[in-house]
N, CA, C and O of each residue as an XYZ file, in Angstrom:
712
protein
N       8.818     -3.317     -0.322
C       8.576     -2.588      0.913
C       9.105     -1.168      0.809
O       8.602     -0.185      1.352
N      10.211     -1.191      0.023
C      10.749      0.209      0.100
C       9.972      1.494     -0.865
O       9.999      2.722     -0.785
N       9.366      0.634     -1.686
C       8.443      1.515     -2.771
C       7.453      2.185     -1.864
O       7.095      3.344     -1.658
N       7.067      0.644     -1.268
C       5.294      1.237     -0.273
C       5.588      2.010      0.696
O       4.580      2.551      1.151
N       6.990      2.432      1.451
C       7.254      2.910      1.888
C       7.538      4.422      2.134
O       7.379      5.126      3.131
N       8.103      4.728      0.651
C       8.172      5.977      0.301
C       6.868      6.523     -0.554
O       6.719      7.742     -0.641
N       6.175      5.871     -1.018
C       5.034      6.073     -1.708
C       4.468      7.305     -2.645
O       3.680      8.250     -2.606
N       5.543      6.554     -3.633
C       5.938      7.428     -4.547
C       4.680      7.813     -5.288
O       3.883      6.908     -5.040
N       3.988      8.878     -6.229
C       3.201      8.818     -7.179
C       3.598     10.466     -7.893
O       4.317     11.346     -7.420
N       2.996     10.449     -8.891
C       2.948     11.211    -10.102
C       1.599     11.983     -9.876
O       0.544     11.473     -9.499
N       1.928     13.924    -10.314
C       0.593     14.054    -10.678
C      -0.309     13.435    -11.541
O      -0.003     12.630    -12.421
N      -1.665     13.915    -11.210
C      -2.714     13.193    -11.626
C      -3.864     14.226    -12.694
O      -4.165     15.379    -12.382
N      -4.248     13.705    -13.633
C      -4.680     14.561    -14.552
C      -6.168     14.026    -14.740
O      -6.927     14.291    -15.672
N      -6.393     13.270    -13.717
C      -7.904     12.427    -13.856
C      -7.922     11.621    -14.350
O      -8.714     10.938    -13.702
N      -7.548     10.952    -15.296
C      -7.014      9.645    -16.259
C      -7.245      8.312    -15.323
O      -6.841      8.469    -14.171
N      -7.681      7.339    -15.542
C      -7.790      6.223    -14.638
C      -6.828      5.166    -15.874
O      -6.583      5.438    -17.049
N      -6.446      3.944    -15.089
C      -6.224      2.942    -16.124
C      -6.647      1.726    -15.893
O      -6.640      1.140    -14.810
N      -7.018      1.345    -16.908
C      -7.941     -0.239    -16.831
C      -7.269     -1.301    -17.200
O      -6.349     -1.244    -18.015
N      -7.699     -2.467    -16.583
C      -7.111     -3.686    -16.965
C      -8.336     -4.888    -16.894
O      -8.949     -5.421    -15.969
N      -8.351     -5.040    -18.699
C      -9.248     -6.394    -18.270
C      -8.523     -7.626    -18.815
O      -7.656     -7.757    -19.679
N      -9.065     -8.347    -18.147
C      -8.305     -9.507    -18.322
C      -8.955    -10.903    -18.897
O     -10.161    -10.705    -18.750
N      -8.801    -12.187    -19.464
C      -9.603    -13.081    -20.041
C      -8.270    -13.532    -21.148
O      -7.543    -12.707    -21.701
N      -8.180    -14.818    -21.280
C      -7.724    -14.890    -22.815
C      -9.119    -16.096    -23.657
O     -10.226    -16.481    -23.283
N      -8.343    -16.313    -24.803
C      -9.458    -17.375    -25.303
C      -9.477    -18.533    -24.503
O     -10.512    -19.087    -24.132
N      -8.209    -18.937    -24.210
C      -7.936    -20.371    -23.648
C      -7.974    -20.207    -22.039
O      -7.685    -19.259    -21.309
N      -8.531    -21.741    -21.734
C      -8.916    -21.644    -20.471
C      -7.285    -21.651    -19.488
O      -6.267    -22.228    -19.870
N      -7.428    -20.817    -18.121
C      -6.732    -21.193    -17.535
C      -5.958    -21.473    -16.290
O      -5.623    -20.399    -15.791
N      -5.590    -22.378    -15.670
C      -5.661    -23.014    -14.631
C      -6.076    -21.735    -13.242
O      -5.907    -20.516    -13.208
N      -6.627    -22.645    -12.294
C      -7.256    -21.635    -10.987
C      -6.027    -20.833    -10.638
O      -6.125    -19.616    -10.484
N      -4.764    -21.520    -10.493
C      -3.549    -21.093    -10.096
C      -3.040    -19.569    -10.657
O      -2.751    -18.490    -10.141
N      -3.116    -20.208    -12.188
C      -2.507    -19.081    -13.326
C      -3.474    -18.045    -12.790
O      -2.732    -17.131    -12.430
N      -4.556    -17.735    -12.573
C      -5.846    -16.942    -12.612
C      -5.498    -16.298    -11.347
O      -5.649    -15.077    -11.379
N      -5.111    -16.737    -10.339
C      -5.197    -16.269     -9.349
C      -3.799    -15.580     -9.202
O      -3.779    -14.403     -8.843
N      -2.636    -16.236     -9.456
C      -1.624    -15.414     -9.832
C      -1.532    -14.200    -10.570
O      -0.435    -13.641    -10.563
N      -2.657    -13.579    -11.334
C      -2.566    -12.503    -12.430
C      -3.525    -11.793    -11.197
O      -3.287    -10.617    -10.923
N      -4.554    -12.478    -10.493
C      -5.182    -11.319     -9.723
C      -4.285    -10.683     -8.786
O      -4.328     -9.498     -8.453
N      -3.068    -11.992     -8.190
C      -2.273    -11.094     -6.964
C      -1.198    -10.002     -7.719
O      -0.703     -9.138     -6.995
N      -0.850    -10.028     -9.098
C      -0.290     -9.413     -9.696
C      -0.709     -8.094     -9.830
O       0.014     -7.136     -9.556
N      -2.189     -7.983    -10.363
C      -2.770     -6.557    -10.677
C      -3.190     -5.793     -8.843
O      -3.137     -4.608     -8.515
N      -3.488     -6.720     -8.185
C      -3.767     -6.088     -6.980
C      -2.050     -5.382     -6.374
O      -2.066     -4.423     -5.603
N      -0.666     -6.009     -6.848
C       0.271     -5.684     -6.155
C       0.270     -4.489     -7.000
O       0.926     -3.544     -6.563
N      -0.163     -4.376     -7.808
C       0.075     -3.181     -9.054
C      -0.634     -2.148     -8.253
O      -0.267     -1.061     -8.700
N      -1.721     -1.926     -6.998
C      -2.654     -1.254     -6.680
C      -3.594     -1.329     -7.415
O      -4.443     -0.564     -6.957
N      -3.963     -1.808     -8.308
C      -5.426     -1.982     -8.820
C      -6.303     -2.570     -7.982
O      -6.099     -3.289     -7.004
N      -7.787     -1.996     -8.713
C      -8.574     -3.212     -7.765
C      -9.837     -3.720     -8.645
O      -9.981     -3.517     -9.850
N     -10.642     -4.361     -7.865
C     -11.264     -5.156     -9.329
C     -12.403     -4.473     -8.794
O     -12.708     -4.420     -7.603
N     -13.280     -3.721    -10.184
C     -14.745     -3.420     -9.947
C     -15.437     -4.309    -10.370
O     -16.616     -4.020    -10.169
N     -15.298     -5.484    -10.977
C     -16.454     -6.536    -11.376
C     -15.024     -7.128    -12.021
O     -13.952     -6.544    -12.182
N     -15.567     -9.077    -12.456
C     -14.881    -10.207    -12.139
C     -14.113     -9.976    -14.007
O     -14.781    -10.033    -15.039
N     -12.617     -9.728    -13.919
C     -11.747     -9.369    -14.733
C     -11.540     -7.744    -15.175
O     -10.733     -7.484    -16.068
N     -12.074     -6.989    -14.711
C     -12.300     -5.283    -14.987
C     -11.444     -4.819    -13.464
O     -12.092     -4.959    -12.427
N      -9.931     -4.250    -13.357
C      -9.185     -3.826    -12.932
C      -9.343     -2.267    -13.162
O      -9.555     -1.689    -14.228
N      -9.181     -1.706    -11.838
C      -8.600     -0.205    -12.536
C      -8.484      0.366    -11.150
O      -8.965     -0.071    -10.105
N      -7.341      2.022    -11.470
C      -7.060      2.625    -10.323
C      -6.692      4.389    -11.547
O      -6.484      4.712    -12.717
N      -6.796      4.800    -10.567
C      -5.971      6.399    -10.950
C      -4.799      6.199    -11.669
O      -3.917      5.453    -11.244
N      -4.719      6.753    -12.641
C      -3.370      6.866    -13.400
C      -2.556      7.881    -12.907
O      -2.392      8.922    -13.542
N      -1.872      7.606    -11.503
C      -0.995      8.215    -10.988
C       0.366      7.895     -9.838
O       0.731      8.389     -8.771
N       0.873      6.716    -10.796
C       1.503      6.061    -10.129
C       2.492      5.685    -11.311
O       2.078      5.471    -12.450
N       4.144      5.606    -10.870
C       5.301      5.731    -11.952
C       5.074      4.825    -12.873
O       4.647      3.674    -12.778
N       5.557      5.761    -14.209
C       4.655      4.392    -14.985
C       5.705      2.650    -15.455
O       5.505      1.921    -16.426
N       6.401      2.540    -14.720
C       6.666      0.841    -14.297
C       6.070      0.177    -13.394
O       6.264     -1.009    -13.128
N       5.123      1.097    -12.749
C       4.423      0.047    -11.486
C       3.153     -0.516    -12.477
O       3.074     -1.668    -12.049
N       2.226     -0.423    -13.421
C       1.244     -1.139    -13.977
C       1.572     -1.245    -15.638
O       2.188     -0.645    -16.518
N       0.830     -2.282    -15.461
C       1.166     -2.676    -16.935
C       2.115     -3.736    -17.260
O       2.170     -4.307    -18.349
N       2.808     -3.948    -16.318
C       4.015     -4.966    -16.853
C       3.804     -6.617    -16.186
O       2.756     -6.788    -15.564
N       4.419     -7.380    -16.261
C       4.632     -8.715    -16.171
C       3.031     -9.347    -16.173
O       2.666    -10.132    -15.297
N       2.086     -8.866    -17.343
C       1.057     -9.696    -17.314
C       1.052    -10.615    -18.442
O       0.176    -11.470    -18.314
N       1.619    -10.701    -19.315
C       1.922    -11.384    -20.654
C       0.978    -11.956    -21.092
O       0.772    -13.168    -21.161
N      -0.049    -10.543    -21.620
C      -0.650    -10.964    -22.514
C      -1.858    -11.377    -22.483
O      -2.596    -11.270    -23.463
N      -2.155    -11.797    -21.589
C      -3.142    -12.356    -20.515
C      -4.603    -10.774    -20.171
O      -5.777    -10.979    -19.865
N      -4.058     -9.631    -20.334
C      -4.633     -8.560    -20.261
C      -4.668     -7.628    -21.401
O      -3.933     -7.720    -22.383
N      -5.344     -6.947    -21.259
C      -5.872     -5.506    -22.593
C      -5.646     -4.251    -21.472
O      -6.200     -4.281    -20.373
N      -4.796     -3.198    -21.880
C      -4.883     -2.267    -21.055
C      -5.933     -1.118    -21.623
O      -6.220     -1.171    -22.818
N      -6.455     -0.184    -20.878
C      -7.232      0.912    -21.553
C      -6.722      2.136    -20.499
O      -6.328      1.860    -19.365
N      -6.770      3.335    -20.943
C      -6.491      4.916    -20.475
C      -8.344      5.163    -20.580
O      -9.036      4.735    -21.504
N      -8.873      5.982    -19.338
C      -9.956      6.758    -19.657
C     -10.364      7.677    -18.632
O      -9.471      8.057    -17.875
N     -11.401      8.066    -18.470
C     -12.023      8.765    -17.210
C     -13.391      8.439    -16.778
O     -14.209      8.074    -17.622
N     -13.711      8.538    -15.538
C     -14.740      7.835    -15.295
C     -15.965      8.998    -15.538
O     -15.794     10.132    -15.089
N     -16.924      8.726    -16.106
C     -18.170      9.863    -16.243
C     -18.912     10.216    -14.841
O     -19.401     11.278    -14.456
N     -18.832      9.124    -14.306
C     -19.526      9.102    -12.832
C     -18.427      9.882    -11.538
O     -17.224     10.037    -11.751
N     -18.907     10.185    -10.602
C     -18.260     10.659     -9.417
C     -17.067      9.614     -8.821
O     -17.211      8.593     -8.148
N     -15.493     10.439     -9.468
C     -14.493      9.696     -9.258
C     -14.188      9.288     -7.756
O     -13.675      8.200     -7.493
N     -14.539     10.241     -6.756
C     -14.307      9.873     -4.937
C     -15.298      8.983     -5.032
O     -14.722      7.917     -4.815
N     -16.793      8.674     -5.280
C     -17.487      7.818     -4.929
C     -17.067      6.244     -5.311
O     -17.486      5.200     -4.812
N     -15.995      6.472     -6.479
C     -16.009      4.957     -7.031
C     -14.600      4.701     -6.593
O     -14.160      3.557     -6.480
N     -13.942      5.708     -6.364
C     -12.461      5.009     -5.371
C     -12.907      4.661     -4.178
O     -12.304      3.838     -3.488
N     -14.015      5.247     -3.799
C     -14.653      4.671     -2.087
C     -15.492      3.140     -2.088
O     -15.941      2.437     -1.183
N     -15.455      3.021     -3.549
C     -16.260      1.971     -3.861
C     -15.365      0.854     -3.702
O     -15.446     -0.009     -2.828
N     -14.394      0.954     -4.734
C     -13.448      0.702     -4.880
C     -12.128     -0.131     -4.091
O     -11.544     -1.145     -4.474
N     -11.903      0.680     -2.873
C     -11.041      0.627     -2.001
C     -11.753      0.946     -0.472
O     -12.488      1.916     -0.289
N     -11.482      0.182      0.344
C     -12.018      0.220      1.762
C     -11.439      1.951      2.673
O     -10.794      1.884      3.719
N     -11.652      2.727      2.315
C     -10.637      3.746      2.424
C     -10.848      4.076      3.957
O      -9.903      4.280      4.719
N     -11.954      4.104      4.270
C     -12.016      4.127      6.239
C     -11.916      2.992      6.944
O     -12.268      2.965      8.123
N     -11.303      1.646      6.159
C     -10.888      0.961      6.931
C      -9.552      0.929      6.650
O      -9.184      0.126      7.508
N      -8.791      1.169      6.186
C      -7.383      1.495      5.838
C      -6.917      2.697      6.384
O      -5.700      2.879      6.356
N      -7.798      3.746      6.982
C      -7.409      5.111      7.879
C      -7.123      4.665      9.260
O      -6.188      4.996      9.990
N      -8.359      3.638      9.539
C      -8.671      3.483     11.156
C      -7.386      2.536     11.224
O      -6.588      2.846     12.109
N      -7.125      1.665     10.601
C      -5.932      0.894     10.791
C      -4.874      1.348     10.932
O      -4.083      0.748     11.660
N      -4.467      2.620     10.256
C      -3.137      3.514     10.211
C      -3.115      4.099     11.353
O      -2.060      4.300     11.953
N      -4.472      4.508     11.880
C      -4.657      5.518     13.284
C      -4.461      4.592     14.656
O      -4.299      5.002     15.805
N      -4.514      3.464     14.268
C      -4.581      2.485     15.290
C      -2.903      1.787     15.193
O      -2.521      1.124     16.157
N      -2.398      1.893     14.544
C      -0.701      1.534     14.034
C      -0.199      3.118     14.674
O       0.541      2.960     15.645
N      -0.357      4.050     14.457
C      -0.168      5.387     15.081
C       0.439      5.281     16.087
O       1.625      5.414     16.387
N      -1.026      4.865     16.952
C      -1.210      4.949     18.608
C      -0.085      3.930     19.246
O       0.405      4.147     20.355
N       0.292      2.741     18.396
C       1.022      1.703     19.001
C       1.868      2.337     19.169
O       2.292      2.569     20.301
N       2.502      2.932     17.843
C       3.571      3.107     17.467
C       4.116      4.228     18.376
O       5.271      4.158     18.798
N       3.550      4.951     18.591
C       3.490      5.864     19.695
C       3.788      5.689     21.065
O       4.472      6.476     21.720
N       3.082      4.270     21.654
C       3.673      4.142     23.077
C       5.157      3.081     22.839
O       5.973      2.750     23.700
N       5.135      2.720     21.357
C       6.477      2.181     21.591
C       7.974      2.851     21.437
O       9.082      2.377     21.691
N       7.514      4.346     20.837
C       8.842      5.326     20.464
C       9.702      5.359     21.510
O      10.763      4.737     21.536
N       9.053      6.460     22.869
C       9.584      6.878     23.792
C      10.607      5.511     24.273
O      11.621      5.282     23.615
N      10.339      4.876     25.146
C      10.983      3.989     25.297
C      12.179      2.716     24.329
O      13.158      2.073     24.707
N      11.539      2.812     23.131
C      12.765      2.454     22.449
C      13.999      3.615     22.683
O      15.103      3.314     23.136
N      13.623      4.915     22.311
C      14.499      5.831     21.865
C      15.330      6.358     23.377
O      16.195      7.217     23.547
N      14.602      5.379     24.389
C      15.581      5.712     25.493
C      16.195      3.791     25.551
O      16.530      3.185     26.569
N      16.172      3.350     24.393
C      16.903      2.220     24.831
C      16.824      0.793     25.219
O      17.780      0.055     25.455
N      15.335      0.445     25.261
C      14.577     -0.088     26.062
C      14.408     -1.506     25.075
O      13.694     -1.680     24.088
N      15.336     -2.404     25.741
C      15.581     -3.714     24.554
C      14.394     -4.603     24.743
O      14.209     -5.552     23.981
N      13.625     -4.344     25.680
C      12.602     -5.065     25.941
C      11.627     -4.987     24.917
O      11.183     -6.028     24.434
N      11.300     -4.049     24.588
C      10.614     -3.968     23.704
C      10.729     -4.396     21.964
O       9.769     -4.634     21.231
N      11.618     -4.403     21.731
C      12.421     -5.138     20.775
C      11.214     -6.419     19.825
O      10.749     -6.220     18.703
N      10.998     -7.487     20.576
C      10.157     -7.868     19.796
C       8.687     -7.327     19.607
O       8.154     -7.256     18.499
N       7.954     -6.876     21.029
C       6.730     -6.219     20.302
C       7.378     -5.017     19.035
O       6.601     -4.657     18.151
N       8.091     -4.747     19.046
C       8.385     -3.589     18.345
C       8.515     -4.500     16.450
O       8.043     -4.040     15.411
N       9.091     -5.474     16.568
C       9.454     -6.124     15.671
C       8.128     -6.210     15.107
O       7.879     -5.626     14.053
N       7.230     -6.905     15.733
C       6.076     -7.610     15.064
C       4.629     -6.138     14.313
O       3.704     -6.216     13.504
N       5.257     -4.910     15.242
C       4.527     -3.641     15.355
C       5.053     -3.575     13.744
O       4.234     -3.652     12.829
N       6.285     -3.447     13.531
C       7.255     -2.825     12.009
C       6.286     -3.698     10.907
O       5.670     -3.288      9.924
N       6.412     -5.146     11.509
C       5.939     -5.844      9.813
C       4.253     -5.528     10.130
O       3.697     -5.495      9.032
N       3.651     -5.382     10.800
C       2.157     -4.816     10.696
C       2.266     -3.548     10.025
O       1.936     -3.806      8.868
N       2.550     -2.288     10.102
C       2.889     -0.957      9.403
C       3.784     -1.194      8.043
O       3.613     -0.207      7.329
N       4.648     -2.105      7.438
C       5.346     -2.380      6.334
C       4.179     -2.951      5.339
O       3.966     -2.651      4.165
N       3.274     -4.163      6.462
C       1.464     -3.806      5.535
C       0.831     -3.516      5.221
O       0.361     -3.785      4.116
N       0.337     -2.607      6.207
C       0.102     -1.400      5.959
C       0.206     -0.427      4.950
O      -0.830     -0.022      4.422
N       1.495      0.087      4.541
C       1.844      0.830      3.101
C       1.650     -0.280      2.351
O       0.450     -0.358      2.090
N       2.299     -1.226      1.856
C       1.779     -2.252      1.124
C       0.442     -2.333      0.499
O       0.297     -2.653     -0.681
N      -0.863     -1.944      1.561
C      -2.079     -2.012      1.202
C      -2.580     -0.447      1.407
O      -3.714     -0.191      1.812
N      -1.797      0.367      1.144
C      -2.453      1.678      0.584
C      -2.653      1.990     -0.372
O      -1.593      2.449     -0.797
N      -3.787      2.104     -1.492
C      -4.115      2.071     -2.419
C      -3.296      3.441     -3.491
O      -3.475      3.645     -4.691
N      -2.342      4.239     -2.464
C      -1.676      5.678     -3.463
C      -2.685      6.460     -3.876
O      -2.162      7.572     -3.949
N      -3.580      6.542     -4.127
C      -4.599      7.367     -4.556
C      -3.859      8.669     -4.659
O      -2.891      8.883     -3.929
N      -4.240      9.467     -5.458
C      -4.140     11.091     -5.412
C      -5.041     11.635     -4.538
O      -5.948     10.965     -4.044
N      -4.858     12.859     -4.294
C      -5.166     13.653     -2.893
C      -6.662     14.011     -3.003
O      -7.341     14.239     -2.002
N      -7.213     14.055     -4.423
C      -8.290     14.865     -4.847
C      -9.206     13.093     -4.020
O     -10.098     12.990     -3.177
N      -8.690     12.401     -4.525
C      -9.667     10.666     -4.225
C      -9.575     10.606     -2.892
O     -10.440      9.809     -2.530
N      -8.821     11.141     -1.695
C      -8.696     10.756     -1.026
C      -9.781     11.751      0.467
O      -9.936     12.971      0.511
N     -10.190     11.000      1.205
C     -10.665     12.140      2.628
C      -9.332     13.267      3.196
O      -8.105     13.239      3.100
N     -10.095     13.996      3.669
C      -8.962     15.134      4.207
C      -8.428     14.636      5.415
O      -7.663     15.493      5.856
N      -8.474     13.655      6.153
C      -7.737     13.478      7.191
C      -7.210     12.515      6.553
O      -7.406     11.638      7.395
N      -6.625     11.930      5.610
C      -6.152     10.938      5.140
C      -4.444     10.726      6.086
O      -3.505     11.521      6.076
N      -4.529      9.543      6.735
C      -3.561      9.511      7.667
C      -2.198      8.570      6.643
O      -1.800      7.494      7.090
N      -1.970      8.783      6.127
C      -0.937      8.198      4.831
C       0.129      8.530      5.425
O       0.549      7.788      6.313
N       0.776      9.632      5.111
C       1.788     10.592      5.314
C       2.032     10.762      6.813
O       3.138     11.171      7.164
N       1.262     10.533      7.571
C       1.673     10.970      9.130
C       2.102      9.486      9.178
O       3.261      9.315      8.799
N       1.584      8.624      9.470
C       1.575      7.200      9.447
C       3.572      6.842      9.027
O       4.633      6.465      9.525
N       2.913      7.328      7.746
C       4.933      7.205      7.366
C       6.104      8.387      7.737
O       7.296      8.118      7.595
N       5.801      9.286      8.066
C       6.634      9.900      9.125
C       6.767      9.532      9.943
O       7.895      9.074     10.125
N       5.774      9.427     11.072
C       5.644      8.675     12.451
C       6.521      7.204     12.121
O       7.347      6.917     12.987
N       6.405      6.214     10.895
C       7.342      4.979     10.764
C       9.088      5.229     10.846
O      10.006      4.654     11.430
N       9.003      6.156     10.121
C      10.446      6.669     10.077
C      11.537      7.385     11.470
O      12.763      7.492     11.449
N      10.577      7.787     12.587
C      10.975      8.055     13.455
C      11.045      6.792     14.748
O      11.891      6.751     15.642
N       9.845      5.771     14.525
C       9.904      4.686     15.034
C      11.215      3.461     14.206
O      11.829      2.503     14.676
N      11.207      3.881     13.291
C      12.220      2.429     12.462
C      13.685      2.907     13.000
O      14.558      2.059     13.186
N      13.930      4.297     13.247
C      15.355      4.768     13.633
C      15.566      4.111     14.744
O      16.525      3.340     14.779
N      14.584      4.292     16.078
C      14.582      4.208     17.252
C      14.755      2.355     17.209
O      15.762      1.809     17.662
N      14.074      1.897     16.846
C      14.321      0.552     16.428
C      15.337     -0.333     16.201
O      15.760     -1.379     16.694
N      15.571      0.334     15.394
C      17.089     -0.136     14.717
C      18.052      0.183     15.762
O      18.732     -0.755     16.179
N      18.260      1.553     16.349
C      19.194      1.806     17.256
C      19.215      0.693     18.754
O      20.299      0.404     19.262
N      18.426      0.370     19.100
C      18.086     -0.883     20.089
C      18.694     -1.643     19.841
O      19.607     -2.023     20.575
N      18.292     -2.388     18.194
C      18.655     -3.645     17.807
C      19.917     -3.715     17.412
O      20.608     -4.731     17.481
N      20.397     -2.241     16.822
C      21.868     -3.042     16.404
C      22.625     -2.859     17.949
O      23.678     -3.466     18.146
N      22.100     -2.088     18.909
C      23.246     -2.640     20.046
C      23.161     -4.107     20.714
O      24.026     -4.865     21.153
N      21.766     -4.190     20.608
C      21.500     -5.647     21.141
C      22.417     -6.512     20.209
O      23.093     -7.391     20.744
N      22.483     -6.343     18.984
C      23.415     -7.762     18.065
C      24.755     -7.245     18.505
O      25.546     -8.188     18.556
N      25.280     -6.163     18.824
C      26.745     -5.627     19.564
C      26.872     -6.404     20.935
O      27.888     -7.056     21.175
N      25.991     -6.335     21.685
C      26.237     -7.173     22.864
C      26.029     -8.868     22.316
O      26.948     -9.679     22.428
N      25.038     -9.132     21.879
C      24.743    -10.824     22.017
C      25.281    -11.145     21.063
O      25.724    -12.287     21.183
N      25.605    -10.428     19.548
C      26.458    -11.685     18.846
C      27.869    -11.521     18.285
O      28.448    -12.482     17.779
């Protein structure tokens, strides 16, 4: 959470990185499906069934690691129109409208936390782990892949001013009740 949170990345030099995956030996639905939630936590995403890939612009311990073996990595660039195939790629206006709509909550729940307002406390709770998903499922893209209103960055400012206000509620509430 704290990675997706701060959402870290590296310039980007156009470079994509690939991951395909297959071994000789067959293997279980489980194992298979475990390596897909693996490369997807990596931000990859799958363009056809074992062919992974995303922008090579992300620290390089976040991809590549704990697949054992199970994968072939490749470095390349795409010949075709790189925004069209990250749009392909990644749901990117449904991942805006969701942030813009986490915004707005987040918004009528500030004021009133930040004056105190313990009531709110659990909608507020359940608001945090919806937006902690949120980054979670932002694909990082570099700026060039991304639309110009790309609501990323406001989204996580706006979190950071809501998580203060939050917290300040809650730890008086555990001062009074426990």
């Amino acid at each position: 959470q704290t990675a997706s949170r701060m959402a870290e990345t590296r310039d980007w030099d156009g470079s994509w990185i690939h991951a395909v995956t297959g071994t000789e030996q067959r293997r279980a639905a489980s194992d298979r499906a475990a390596l897909r939630g693996e490369l997807a936590r990596q931000r990859l995403a799958e363009l056809r069934e074992g062919v992974w890939l995303r922008p090579d612009n992300l620290p390089d311990d976040d991809a590549g690691s704990s697949a054992n073996g199970e994968v072939v990595w490749f470095v390349s660039e795409p010949v075709s129109d790189a925004v069209a195939l990250a749009q392909r790629l990644w749901d990117l206006d449904g991942w805006a409208s969701e942030a813009t709509n986490l915004r707005h909550s987040m918004g009528r729940l500030i004021g009133p936390l930040e004056e105190g307002d313990r009531s709110k406390l659990a909608e507020g709770f359940v608001l945090s782990a919806s937006v902690l998903r949120q980054f979670q499922a932002d694909p990082l893209l570099p700026t060039q892949l991304l639309p110009s209103s790309w609501p990323g960055q406001e989204l996580r400012s706006q979190y950071d001013r809501y998580d203060a206000a939050y917290r300040a509620v809650l730890k008086g509430w555990f001062r009074e009740y426990v």
